[in-house]
Each structure stands twice: as C-alpha cells, then as structure tokens.
N, C-alpha and C positions, 0 to 999 in steps of 0.2 A: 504494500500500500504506500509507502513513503516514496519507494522509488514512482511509483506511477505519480505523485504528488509532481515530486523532485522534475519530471518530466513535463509534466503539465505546466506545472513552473517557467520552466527554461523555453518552454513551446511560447508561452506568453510574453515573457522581453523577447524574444527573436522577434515576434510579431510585432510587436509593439516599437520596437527600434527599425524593423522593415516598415513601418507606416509612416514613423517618423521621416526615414526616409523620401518618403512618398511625399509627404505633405509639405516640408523643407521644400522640395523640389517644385513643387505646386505654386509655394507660395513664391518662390524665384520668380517663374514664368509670369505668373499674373504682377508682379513686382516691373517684371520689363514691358509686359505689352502694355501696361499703365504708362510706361517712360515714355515708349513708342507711340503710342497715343498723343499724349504733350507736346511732345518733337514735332508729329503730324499737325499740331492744330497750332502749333505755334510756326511753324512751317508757311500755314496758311493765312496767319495774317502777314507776311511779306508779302508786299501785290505784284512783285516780280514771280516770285516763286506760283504766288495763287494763278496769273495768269499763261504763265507757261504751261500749268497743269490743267488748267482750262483747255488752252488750245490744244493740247496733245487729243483731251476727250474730243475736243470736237473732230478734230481729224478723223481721229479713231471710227467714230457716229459718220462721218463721211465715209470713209473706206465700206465699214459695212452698209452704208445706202448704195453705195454702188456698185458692191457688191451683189445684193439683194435684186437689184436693176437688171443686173446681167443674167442673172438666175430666171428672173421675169422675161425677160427676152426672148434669153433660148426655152423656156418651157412657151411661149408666144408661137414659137418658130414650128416647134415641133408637132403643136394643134394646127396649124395651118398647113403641116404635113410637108416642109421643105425646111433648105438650110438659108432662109432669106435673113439676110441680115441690114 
C-alpha cells in the first residue's frame, strides 16, 4: 500500500510540473502575440506605414478582381461554345 501511495505520489509532481510546463509556455505565447499586437497597432498609427498597407490591400483586391474577370470570360467563352476572346 505505501508503495502504491509512494507512486501515486511521484505520478502527481511529474504531472503537475509537466502542466506547469505547459502553462509557463502558454503564458509566453499569449505574453508575445499581446506584444505583436501593440507593435501592429502602433504600427498603424504611422500614416506612412498605414498607407503602404492600404495600398498593398488594395492591389491585392485588384489582382483578385481581375483575376475573377478572367475566370468570367473564359467560363463566357466556353457557353458560347468557342475560344473567342
């Protein structure tokens, strides 16, 4: 009986020191995407920074419209049953 104690024992700090683990770790990550968060928003009050990042989305939003255009076209093309372009 002691030894089974003894075990259960030892079974509890291993667990208890692997959580800690765990949670240490935990509270890291959520410690930095907090940081990176801040950096991000203080980032965006520079209005060089804000409007670069702007205009990258907007590009972006462009590419895919025209992309989407093109897509429309050739499915256009292929109902009309030719390769008219």
């Amino acid at each position: 009986m002691a030894d089974f104690l003894k075990n259960a024992f030892e079974d509890m700090k291993e667990s208890a020191k692997a959580q800690h683990e765990v949670d240490k770790n935990n509270f890291e990550a959520a410690k930095m995407e907090a940081k990176a968060q801040w950096e991000e928003a203080k980032a965006q009050s520079n209005p060089q920074i804000r409007k670069a990042a702007e205009q990258a989305e907007r590009e972006k939003a462009i590419a895919e419209a025209k992309e989407r255009t093109a897509q429309a076209q050739v499915r256009m093309n292929a109902a009309k049953g030719g390769n008219q372009t």
